[in-house]
N, C-alpha and C positions, 0 to 999 in steps of 0.2 A: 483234367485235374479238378472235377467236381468237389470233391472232400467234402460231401453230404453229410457222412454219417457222425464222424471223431468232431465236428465242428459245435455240434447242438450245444450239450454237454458245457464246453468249454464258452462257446457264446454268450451261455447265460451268467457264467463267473464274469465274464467282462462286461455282461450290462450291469453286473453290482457296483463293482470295482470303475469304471468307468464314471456312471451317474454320480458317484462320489467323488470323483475326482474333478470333475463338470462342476461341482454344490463346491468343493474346496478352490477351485481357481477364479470363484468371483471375488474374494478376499487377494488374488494375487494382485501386486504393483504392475500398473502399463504405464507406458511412457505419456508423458501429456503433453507430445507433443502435435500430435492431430492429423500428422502424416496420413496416409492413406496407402500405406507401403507392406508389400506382400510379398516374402515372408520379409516378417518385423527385423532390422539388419540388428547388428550386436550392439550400437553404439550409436544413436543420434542426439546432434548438439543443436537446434531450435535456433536460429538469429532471429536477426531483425531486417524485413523487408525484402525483398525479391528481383530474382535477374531476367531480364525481358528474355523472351524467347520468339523475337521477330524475323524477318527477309533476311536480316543481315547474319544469324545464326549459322557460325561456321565452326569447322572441327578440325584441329590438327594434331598432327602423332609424333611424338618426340621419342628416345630412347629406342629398344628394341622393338623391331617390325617384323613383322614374318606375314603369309599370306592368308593367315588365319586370322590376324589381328586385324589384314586393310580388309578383309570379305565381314567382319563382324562390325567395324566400323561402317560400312557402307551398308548393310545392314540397316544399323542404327539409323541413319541418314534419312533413308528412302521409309522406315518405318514412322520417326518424328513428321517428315514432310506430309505421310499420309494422316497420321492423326492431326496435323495442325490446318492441313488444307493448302499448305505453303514450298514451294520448292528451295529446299534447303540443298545448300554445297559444301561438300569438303577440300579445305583447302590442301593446297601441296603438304609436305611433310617440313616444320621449323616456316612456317608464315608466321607472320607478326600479328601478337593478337588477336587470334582467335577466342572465339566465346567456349568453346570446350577444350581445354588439351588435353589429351590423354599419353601417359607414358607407363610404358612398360620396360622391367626390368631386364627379364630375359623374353627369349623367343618359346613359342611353343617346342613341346617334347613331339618326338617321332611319331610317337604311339603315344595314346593320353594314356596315366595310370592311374591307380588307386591310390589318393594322398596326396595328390599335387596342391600348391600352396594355390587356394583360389580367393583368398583375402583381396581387401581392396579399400580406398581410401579416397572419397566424395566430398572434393570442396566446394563450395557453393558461396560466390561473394555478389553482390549486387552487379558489378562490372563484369565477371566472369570466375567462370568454372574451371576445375581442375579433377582429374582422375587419374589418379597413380595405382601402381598392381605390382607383384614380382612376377606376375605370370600375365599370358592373354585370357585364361580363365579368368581371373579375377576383373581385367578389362569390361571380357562380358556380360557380368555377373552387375557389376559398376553401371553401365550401358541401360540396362534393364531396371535399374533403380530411378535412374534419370529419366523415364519415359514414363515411370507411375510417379513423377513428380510432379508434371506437366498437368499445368490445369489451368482452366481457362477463367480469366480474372476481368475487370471492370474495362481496364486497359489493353486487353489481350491476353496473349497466352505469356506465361511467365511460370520459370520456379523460384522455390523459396528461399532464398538465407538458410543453410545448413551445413553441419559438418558430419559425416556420415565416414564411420570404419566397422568395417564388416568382413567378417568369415564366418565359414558354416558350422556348426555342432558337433556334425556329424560326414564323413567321407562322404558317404555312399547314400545316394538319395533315387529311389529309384522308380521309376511305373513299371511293372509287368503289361502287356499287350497278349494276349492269345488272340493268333490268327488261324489256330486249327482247326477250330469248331466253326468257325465262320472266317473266311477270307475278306482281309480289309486291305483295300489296294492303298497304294505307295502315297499316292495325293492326300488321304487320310490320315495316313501314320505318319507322313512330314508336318501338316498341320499342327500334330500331336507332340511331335516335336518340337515346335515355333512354341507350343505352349509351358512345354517342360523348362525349356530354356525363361521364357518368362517369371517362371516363379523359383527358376536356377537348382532343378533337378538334373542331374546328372548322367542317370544310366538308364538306358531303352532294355530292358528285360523282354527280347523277342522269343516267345513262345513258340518258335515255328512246327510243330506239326502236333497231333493227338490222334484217336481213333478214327477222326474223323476226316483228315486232311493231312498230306504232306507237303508243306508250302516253298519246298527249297530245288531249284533247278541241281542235280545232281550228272555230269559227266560219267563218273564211274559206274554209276549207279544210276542208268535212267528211266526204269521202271520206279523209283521212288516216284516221280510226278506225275507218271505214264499211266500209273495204275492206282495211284495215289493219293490225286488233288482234283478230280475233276475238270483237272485242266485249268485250276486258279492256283498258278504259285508264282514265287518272284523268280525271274531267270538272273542266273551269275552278275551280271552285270548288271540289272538291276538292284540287287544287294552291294555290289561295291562303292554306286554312286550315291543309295541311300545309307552306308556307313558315313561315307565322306562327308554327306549332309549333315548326319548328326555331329560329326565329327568338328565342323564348323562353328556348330553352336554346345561346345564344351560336354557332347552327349557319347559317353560312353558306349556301344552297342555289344550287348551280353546276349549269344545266340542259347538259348533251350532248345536240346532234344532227346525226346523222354528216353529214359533207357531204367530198367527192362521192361516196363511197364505203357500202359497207356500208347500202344504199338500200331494197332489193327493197320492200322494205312499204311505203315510201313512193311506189315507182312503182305496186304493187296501184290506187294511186287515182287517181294522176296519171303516164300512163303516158307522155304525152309530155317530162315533163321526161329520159328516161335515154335514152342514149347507143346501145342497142341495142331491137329489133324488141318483144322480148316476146316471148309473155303475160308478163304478173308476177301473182303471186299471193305467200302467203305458206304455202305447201304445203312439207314440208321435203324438202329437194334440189334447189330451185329452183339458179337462179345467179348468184354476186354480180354485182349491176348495179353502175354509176357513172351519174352526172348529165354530160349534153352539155352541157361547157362554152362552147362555139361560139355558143348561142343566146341571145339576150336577153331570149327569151322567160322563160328560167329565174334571171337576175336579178331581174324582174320578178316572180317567183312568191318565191325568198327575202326579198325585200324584205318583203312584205307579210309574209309568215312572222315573221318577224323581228320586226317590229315588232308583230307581238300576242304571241309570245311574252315577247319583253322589258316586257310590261305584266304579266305573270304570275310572272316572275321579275326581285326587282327590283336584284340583285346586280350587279354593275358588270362581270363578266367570264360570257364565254358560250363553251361549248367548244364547235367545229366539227368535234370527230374528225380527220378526215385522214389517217386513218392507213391502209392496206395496199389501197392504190389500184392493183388488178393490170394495170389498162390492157388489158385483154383487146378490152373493147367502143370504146376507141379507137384501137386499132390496126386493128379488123376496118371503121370506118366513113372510107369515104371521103372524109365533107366534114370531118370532124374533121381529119384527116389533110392534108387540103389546109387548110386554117383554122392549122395550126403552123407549114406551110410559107411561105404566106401573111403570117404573123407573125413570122418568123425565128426560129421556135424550135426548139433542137435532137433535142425527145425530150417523151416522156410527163412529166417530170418538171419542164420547161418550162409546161407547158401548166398542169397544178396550181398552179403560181405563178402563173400570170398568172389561173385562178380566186379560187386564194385571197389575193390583192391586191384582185380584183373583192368578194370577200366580206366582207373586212377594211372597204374604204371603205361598204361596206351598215352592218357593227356602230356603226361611229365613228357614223354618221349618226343611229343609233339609243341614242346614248352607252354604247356595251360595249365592253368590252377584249375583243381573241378572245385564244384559248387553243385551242392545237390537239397533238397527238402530234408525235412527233419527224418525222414526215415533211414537215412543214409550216416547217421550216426552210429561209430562204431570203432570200439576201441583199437581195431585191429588199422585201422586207416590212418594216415599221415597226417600232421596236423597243421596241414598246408590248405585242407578241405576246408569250403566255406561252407555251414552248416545256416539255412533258411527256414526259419520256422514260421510255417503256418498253423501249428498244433497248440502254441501258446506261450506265452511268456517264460514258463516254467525250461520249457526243452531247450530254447536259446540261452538261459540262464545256464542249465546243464553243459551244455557243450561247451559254453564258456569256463567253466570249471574243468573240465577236460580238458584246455589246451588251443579247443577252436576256434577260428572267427565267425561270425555268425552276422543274421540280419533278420529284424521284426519284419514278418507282412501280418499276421496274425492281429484282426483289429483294423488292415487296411483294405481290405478288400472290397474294394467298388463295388463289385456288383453283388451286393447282399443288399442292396439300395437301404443303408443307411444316414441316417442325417449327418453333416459336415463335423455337429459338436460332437458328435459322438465318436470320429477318426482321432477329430484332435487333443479326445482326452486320453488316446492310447499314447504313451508314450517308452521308446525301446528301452528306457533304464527304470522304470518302475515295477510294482509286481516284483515277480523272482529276483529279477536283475538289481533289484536296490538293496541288497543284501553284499553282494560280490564286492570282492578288493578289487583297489585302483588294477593293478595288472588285468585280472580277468573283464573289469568291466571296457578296459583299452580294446579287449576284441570283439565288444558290438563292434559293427561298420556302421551300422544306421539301418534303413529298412528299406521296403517297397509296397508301393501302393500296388494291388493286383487287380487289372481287367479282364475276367474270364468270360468268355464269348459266346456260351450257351442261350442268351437271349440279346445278343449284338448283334448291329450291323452295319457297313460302311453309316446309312443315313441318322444311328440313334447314337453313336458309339460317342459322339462329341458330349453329348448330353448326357451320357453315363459314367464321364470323366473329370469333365470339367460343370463348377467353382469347385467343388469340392474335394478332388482331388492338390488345390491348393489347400488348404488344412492342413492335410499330411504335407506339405512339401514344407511349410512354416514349421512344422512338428520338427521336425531333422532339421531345420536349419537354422530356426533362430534358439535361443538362451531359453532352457529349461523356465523359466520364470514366467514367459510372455504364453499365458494361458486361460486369459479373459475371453472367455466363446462371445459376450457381447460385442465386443472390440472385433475377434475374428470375423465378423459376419457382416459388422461393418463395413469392415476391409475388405471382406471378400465381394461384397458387392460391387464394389468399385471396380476391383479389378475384374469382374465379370462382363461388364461392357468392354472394357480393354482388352480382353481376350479374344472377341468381335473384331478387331482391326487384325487379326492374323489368321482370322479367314473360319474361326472355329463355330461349330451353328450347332452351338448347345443350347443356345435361346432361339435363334430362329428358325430352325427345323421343323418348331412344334405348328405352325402356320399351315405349312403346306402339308406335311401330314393330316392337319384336320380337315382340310379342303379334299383332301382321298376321302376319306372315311363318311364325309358329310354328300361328298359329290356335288358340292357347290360351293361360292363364296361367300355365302351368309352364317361364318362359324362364329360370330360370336357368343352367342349360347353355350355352343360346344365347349368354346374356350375357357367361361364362367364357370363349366364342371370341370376340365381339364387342370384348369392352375390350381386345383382344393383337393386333389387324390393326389395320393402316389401309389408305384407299384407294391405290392406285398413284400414283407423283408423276408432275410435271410433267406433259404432252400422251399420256402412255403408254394413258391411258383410250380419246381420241379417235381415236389412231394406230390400235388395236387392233380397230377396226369397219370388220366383213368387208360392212357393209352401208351404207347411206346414216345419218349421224347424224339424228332422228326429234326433232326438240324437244316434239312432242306425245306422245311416247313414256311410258310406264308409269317413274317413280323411286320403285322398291320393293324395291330389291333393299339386301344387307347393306352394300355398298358407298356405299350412298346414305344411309345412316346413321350405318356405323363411323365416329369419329371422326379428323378429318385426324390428330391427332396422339395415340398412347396413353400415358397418364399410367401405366398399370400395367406397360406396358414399359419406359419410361424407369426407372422405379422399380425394376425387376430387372435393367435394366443396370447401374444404381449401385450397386443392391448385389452384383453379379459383379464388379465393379470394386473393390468394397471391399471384401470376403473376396481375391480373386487380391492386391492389392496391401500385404492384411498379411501376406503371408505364409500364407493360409490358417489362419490363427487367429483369425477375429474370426466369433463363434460368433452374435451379437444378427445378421451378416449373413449369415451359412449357415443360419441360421434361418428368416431372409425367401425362402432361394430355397428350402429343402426343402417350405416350405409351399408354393406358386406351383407349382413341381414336380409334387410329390402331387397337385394341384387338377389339373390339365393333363393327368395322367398317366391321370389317371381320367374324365377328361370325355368323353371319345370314345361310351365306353359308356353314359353318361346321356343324351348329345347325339344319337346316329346314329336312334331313336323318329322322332326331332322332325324329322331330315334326307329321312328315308325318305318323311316323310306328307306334306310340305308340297314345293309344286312351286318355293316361291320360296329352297327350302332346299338343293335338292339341291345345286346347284353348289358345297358347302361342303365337301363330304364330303374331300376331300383334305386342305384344311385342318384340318378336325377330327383324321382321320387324323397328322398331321404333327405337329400339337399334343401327341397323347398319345405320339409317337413323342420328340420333343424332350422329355416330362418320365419319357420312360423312360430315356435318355441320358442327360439332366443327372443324374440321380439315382445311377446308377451312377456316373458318374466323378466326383461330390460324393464318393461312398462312398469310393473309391480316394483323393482326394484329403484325407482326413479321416482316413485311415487313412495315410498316406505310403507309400502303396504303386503306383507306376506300373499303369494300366491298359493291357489286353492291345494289342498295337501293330496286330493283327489288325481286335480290334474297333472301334479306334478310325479305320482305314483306311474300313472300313465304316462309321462311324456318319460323317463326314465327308463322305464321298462322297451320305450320305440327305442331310444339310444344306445341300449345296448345290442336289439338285433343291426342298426347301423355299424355298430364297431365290424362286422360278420365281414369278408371280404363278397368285394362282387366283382368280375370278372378281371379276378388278380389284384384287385383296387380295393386302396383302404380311403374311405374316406375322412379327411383326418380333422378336419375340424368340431368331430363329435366330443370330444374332449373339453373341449373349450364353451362348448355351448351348453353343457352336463354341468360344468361348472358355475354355470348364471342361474340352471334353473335350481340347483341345488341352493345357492345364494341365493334367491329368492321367495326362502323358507323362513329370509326372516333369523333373527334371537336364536329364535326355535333349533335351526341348522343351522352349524358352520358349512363354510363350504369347502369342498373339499380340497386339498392342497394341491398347489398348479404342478 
């Protein structure tokens, strides 16, 4: 589910419309209360003074208990004990004074659903804490508040005096995972989960198969993995214990499998259910198949499908895909073709409705609600279907108008490696949607962050997820209002070390990957150029292959590691921003860039060893080149600019003209600090020039 081409187009309506809404939410009200809590909860009350969090820190549960509640509390337990260093115990159940109570109203539901009450209510007194909930959702959700309270103070570790009530925005908060294009074992995608639960996301959107992969142990059907998966899928039983898991931590599990579209692997085994001759294999550059909807044969084949999958997962809704059904193999087949005509139907677009009506009444049959991408929109369908737009704001608006539920990802999709502020300026009710009456806008559910796995892998996957996938998760869940990107970034930094203590190596992975690539342990160099690129955004990756994309391919390259977004960049454009905007007198921030500068200026020479000897290195040499070129320039017109003395108009014709073949990508890598330093030498013209706006 590439969606290359219908993305461009609409991309660029949301870089207007987004940077406006970025420029409009620094004027928004935040709370001043200084918390460091992610996502921001609906309602915090600030006291005075704080409750120890020592040896003696004990927890007990009063009200409704079930075993979802004592596993989330122990949990809790063994999580606090590891961030404070301290072995912490839970007391019996009605101990006397304990430091945390938590009571819950009712017990957990059978089956989580959509809409359950996950509210919750965080007292915090100097002597002791209090957590109350109607649900063990909200328990959890509570639990997870309390552990990004926790900060270590003069005295020790302690939280603060506070009263905290909190429920989410929005139902349905969700991450997409594809594990078709690249197989991510069970250890990864639970971590993935320890995290979701963190920032109190709720539904695991498992992509499980595409052209490339069928990742789901099938009984009925065991050429799906035989022929399928290369031998990397999850077996039955490993799916039931990793629903369970989510299942523990309030995570809903939504299984994906495409239909009619995005097949190949699934015809590797079964090669008569698609629509064209074949072979099918899962070799990369095969060609997208679809499923011959004409045949009965292939109802008869999802039926059965269907019905063991839905024993396997026991969530009420099941995604079909649907999405970018190019009609190639039903235009090129005759009895297809005669079979729409035959039917009165006027086009390809026909003919997918009347499959996915045929598909629709297989779910009901098997008690599932389908959910399918925005193509799957259509009037002829029940209005039980949950309509997911990736196409944009407009179409989820639409089908809201129509009757439907729907959910934004459009705007979330991780792996277009865009910056954190610019997820969190998307939001599901603005655009089209802020038009719509109270009824219609009731059937947003909320949305989904999307990880598509065309350049993922078990080892980068953590780092193409997380902080930033918290952004969106705040997006959905706290109060329209709280939409200061400064503020988010503060916070998300925080909780970016805390995401560390459950095992997640979005920041540490990048280590030992440069020690591969370097073939030694002397990367600090490497690392200098490392933390100042990121990868090329949006589709520019996959556009740019002069050759067939390779999913079995080697991801070892710097690009497959630099981080989508650079905290040390971001950090030297604020403070270019804040030295140019006082006037050039604010010395604690010409301090931050002379350092930065200096470091840059000189790495080339440390760096070029390392580029020379290693073959996964070469392709950097430009950038490292460009790097110390950029901190020979900044440096001089800091000079000039420190001294009030305009710089030569000569040199500055010249260094301008190098900055823009810097912007050029180089092996996948932008280097992003060119902005900021274009910006000094520009300012350095003097009266003469303004500088240009940050």
């Amino acid at each position: 589910m590439g969606k290359f081409g219908m993305l461009l187009n609409t991309m660029r309506i949301l870089l207007i419309v987004s940077s406006a809404l970025v420029l409009a939410s620094l004027a928004a009200a935040q709370p001043q209360h200084g918390l460091n809590l992610m996502p921001m909860p609906s309602s915090v009350q600030a006291g005075v003074g704080q409750m120890p969090v020592d040896r003696s820190f004990s927890v007990a549960i009063t009200g409704s208990r079930d075993a979802t509640l004592e596993r989330g509390v122990q949990r809790f337990v063994a999580e606090l004990s590891r961030e404070t260093g301290m072995f912490l115990k839970q007391q019996p159940a009605g101990s006397a004074n304990p430091t945390l109570l938590i009571h819950a109203v009712h017990g957990s539901e059978k089956v989580q659903r959509l809409g359950e009450d996950e509210s919750y209510e965080l007292v915090i007194n100097p002597s002791g804490a209090k957590l109350t909930a109607p649900t063990p959702l909200g328990v959890l959700h509570g639990l997870q508040t309390f552990l990004q309270l926790v900060e270590t103070t003069t005295t020790g570790f302690a939280v603060p005096v506070v009263t905290i009530k909190d429920q989410p925005r929005f139902p349905w908060r969700g991450l997409l995972i594809d594990v078709g294009r690249h197989f991510i074992p069970l250890d990864v995608l639970k971590r993935n989960l320890d995290g979701m639960a963190a920032v109190k996301m709720n539904v695991l959107h498992w992509h499980l198969y595409d052209n490339e992969g069928f990742r789901v142990e099938s009984k009925r059907f065991p050429q799906l993995q035989e022929s399928g998966s290369d031998g990397l899928y999850y077996t039955q039983d490993e799916i039931r214990e990793f629903v369970a898991y989510a299942r523990d931590r309030g995570i809903r599990v939504v299984p994906e499998f495409e239909m009619p579209g995005h097949s190949r692997s699934l015809f590797a085994g079964y090669p008569e259910l698609a629509s064209g001759p074949g072979p099918y294999t899962i070799d990369p550059g095969g060609a997208d198949a679809v499923m011959d909807p004409t045949r009965e044969e292939t109802y008869k084949f999802i039926d059965k499908f269907i019905d063991e999958m839905a024993k396997l997962f026991p969530d009420n809704y099941f995604h079909i895909g649907g999405d970018e059904v190019n009609g190639h193999q039903w235009d090129a087949n005759p009895k297809i073709q005669a079979f729409i005509h035959a039917h009165g139907m006027k086009n390809n677009q026909d003919l997918q409705a009347y499959f996915n009506q045929r598909l629709q009444k297989i779910l009901s049959k098997h008690h599932k609600i389908m959910m399918g991408w925005d193509e799957v929109l259509h009037p002829d369908l029940p209005k039980t279907v949950v309509v997911q737009s990736w196409r944009g704001q407009q179409s989820l608006a639409t089908a809201a108008q129509q009757g439907y539920s729907g959910l934004l990802s459009f705007g979330y999709y991780l792996d277009l490696m865009w910056p954190a502020s610019r997820h969190y300026a998307v939001d599901p009710m603005s655009g089209a949607a802020a038009s719509l009456n109270q009824e219609e806008r009731s059937r947003i559910l909320g949305g989904e962050a999307c990880m598509w796995s065309e350049w993922v892998t078990p080892e980068n996957i953590d780092s193409r997820i997380w902080p930033r996938n918290a952004a969106i998760a705040e997006r959905l869940w706290s109060p329209p209002e709280v939409q200061d990107p400064d503020s988010m970034y503060t916070r998300l930094a925080e909780l970016s070390w805390r995401l560390e203590w459950l095992g997640l190596t979005h920041r540490s992975a990048l280590i030992p990957a440069l020690h591969r690539m370097a073939g030694t342990d002397e990367v600090a160099a490497l690392r200098t150029l490392a933390e100042i690129v990121e990868p090329v955004k949006d589709y520019t990756r996959m556009n740019s292959l002069k050759t067939t994309w390779d999913f079995r391919g080697p991801l070892n390259r710097l690009v497959d590691v630099a981080r989508p977004e650079s905290d040390q960049a971001r950090h030297f454009r604020d403070s270019v921003q804040a030295y140019i905007g006082s006037g050039y007198t604010n010395r604690a921030a010409e301090g931050e860039i002379r350092t930065l500068l200096a470091a840059w200026r000189d790495n080339d020479a440390k760096l070029r060893p390392l580029l020379e000897q290693s073959s996964l290195l070469h392709e950097l040499v430009p950038l490292s080149e460009y790097l110390a070129t950029l901190g020979v320039a900044g440096s001089f017109a800091l000079d000039h600019l420190d001294k009030s003395a305009p710089s030569p108009e000569s040199w500055r014709a010249q260094q301008l003209a190098l900055l823009e073949r810097a912007k050029t990508p180089e092996a996948d890598l932008l280097l992003i600090v060119v902005v900021p330093v274009q910006q000094l030498i520009e300012a350095s013209a003097g009266e003469a020039q303004k500088p240009s706006s940050p």
